[in-house]
N, C-alpha and C positions, 0 to 999 in steps of 0.2 A: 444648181442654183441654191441658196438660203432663204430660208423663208426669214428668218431676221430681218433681210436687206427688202424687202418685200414687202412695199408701204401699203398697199391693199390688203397684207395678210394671206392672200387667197392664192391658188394656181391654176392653169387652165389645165385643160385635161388633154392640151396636145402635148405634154410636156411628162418628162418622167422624173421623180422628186429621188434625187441618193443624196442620203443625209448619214453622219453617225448619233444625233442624236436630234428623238422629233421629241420639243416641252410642249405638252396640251395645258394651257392655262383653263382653258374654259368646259370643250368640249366636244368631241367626235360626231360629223356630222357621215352617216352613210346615207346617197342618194335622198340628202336635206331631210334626214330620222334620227335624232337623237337616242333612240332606243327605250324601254322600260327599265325600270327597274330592277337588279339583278343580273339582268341580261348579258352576251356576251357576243363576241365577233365571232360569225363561221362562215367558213367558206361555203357555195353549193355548186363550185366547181370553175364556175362561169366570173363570179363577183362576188363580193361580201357583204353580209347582211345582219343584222342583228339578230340572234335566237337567244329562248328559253334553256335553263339547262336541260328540263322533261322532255323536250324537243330529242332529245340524243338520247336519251337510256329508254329501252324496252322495257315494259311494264313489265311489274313482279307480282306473282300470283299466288296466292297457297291452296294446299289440298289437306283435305278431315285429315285428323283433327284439327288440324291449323288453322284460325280464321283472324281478319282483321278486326278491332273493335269498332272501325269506322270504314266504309269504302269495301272496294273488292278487288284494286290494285294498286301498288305502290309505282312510282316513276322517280321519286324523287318532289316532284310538286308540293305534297301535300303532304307532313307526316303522318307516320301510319305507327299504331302499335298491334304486334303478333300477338295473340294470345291460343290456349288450349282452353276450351270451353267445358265446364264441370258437364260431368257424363258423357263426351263424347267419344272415351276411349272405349274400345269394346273389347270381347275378350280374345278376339281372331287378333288384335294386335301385340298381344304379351306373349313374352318368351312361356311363361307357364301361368295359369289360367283355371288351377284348380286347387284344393285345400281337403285332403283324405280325397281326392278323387272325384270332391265334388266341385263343378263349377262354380268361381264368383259371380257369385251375386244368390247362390242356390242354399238350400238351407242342410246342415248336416245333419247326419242320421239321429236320432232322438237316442238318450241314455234316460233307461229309468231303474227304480231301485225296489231290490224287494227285500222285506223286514227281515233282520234288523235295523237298517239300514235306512235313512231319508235324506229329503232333502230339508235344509233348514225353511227353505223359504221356493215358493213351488212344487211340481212334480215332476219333470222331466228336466232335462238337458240338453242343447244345441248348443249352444256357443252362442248363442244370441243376447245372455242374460249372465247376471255372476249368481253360481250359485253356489251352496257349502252341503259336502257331506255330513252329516253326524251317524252317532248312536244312544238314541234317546235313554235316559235313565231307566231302568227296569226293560229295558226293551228284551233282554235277553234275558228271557225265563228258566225254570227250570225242562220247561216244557220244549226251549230251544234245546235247552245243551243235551236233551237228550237225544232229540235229530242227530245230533253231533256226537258219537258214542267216541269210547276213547282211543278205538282204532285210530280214529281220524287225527288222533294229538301226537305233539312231535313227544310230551314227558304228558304221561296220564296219570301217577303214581305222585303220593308226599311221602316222604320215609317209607319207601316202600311199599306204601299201600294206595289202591287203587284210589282213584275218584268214587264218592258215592259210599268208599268202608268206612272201618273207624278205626282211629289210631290203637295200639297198643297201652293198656292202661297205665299211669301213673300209681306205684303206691307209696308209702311212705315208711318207715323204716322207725326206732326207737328216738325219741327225743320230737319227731312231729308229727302231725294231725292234721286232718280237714276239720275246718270249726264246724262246717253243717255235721259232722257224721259221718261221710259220705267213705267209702273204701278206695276208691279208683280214679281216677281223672285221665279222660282221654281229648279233652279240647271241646268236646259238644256242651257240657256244661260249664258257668260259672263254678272254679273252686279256690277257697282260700284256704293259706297254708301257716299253722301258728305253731311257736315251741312250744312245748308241752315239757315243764319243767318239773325236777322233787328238792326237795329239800338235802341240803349238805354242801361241799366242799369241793372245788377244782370243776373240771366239766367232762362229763363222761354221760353216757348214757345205758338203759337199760330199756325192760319192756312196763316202766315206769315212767322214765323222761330223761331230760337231761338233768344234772348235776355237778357242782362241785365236789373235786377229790382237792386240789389246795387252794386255801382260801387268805395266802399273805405272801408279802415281796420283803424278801430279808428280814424275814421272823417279823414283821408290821403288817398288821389287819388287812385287807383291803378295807378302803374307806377310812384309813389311820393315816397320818404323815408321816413322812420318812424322818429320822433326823436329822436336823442341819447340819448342813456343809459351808463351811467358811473358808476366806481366804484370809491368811497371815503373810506377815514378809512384804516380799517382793509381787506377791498376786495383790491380784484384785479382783471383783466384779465389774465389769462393763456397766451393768445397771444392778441396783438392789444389794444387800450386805452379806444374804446367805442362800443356800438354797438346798431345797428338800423333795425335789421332785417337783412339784405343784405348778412351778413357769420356768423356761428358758434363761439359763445364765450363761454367761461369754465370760471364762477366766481372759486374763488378761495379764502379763509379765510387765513391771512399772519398772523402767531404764531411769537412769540420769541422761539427759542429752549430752551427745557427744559434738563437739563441733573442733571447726580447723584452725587450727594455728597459725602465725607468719607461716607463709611461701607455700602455705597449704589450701586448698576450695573445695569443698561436696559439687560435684555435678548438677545439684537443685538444690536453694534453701540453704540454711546456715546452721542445720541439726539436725542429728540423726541420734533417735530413738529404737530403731529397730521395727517402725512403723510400716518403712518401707527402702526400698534398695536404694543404695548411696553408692559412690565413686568417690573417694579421692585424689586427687591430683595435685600435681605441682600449681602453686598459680603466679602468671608475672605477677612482679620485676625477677623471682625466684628461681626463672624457668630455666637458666643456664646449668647448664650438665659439667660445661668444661671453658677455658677461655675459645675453644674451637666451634661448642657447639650451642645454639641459643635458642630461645620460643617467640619470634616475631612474625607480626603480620598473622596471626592461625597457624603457623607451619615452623617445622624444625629447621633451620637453616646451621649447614656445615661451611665456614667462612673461609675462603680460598684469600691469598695475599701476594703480591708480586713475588715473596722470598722463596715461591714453592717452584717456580719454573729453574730449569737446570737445561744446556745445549745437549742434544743428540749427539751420536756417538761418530754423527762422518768425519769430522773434522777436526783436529784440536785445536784451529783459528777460531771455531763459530763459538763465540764467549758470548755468553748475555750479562750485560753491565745493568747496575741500579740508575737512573735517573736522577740527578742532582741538583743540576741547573734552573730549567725549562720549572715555571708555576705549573703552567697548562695540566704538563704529564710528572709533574712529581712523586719517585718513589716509584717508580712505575719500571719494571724490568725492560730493557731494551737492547735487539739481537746486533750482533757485532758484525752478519755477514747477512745479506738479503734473503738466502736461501734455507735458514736456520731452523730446526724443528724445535721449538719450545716444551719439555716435558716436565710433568707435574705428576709423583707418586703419592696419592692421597689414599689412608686408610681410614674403612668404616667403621666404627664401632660393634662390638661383639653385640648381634642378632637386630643391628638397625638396616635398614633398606634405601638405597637412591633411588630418588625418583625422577627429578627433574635437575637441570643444568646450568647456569649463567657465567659467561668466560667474555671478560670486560679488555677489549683492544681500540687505541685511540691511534692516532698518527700525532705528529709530532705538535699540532697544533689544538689537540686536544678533541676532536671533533671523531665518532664511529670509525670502526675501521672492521671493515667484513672481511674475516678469513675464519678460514675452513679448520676442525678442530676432530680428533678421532678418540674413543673410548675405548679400555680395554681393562678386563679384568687379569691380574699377572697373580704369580706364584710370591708369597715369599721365601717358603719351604716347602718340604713335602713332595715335592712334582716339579716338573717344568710345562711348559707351551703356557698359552693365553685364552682368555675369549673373546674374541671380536663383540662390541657392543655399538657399532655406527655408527656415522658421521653427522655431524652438528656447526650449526653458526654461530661465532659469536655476536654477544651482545643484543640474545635473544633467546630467552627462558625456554627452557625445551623437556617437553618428556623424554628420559629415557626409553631408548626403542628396542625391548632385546629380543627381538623377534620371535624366533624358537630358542634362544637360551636365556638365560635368566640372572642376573648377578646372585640371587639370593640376599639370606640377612648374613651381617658382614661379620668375619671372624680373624681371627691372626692369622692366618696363613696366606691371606687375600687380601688384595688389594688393590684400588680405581689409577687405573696411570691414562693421563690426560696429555695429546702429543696437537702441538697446534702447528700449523702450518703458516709461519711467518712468510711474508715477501720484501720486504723493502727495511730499511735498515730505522728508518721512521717510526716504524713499529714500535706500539708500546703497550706492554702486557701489563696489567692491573691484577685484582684475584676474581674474586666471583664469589658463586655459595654454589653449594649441592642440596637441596631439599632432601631429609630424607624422611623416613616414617618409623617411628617409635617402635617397642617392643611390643607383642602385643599385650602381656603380660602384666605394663605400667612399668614404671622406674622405680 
């Protein structure tokens, strides 16, 4: 049956309600009980009836220390908060329960002190109070340290001599005196110690005093000036015209300034005096060594040109032609067979260095063209074989890698041979630069 269809809303109870879905607009009536508040449907076996949720949970109880601050059980009804009440823990409940042996809450053994020795503030000690050791000023008499003999010290002795002796005396020898009088000094008394002078020349002494035996600096008195010293020429004084002993003089060497010429630069400043270290150098536009080699950008550049490539030895078809036509790639060396090794014998200048690479390849329409490029250092005389020096890309600046070998700086007998590995007939070789580094020497 539906209760929708069901103009009374209601059903009799001889009837059994299968529904898939009951809507309660209003309200749940059990045996004509709408229920309280909170409340909920439980069964008690037989029929259904409204309960409490405390109705269902067993009351919860605590044991010392534990107590509620309100009530004596929890169900859920009513909240409850647990607390531990100040002092109710004892000491049968701690893992440990005492402090030097004595129980908390019990007082520890008393510490007291005997002279020299107090406390700054009470008599005794427990732990109950803060209190401070000292040792009063004068506390420790001569009357203690004698309790205290010098067996009892780890060093009883000053130079040797016990506590309580007297040192060794002080005397004094020809040229000083005690102003009292006095022969000896051993530390117990005040003594003062004066030169006891005579009359004459230089300093020496007898059982008179001290004295001069020379009494002048370069045949001049003491207490006479020396005679002046000037500078002529090229010297000078730093400060003041002459000098005779009496203040600090600073000779000084007076230069003409030197300064640089066309194609020439000091390292700092536009003169040198000799004041201080200078460098000169080349300076652009000046900087060219050769029409091969130049100072752009900070750095030396050796200038590669399409006319340095020449075809490897496979073939005597693989010809590399100059570019003629084509704007794009003009002037630009170009291989007559796909397979061509492009090679390039470039020499380095007596005692300069490579360091880095740039090997310029476009394709015919003028745009990068990556291929693979090898370095090697070759004999001109002298020897045969090579050094392998690694492979590189073009049209991408590169340090030379000589792993474990080294080109060195460059001489006659040596020299960079550069072998590119062309593909396609497209190909077109430009020069490049070689970076290299100066002598160290200067030019």
């Amino acid at each position: 049956m539906s209760i929708e269809n069901n103009q009374r809303r209601t059903i009799d109870g001889l009837n059994t309600l299968f529904c898939d879905t009951i809507n309660v607009v209003e309200s749940i009536e059990l045996n004509g009980d709408n229920g309280a508040p909170n409340q909920l449907i439980r069964s008690d076996g037989v029929k259904s009836v409204w309960a409490n949720i405390s109705d269902l949970l067993l009351n919860l109880s605590v044991s010392s220390p534990l107590q509620f601050t309100t009530g004596t059980t929890y169900n859920g009804e009513v909240a409850r908060t647990i607390e531990i009440p100040n002092l109710s823990i004892d000491n049968s409940k701690l893992i440990s329960s005492t402090i030097s042996g004595v129980g908390l809450g019990g007082v520890l053994s008393q510490l007291t002190l005997s002279n020299p020795l107090s406390f700054t503030t009470g008599t005794t000690y427990t732990g109950e109070a803060v209190r401070e050791l000292g040792i009063a000023d004068g506390a420790i008499g001569n009357n203690k340290l004698a309790i205290i003999g010098n067996s009892k010290l780890e060093h009883s002795t000053i130079s040797g001599v016990s506590l309580g002796g007297n040192l060794a005396d002080l005397g004094l020898y020809y040229g000083l005196e005690f102003i009292d009088g006095s022969s000896g000094y051993n530390g117990s008394t005040t003594r003062a110690i004066n030169t006891k002078f005579k009359s004459g020349g230089g300093i020496t002494a007898d059982s008179n005093g001290l004295y001069l035996v020379e009494n002048t600096i370069s045949g001049t008195a003491l207490g006479s000036n020396l005679p002046l010293l000037t500078a002529s020429g090229r010297l000078s004084f730093t400060t003041g015209a002459e000098y005779n002993g009496q203040h600090a003089r600073n000779l000084q060497l007076d230069l003409f300034d030197l300064t640089a010429g066309d194609g020439l630069e000091l390292d700092s400043g536009s003169t040198y005096n000799g004041d201080a270290a200078k460098t000169i150098k080349i300076s652009p536009p000046y900087q060219t060594i050769s029409d091969r080699i130049s100072y752009e950008g900070g750095k030396w550049l050796y200038t590669l040109t399409a006319a340095e490539w020449r075809p490897n030895d496979d073939s005597s078809f693989y010809n590399i032609h100059i570019e003629d036509d084509s704007s794009s790639v003009l002037g630009r060396a170009k291989p007559g067979n796909s397979s061509l090794e492009a090679v390039a014998i470039i020499h380095i200048p007596y005692d300069w260095t490579p360091e880095k690479i740039f090997i310029d390849c476009r394709n015919n329409a003028g745009s990068n063209q990556t291929r693979t490029f090898y370095l090697y250092k070759v004999r001109n005389w002298g020897g045969t074989g090579n050094t392998y020096l690694g492979s590189y890309s073009t049209n991408s600046e590169t340090t030379i890698s000589y792993s474990t070998n080294t080109y060195g700086a460059g001489s006659s007998g040596y020299s960079l041979m550069i072998r590119v590995m062309l593909a396609s007939t497209l190909d077109h070789l430009g020069g490049g630069y070689i970076t290299l580094t100066a002598p160290s020497g200067g030019l």
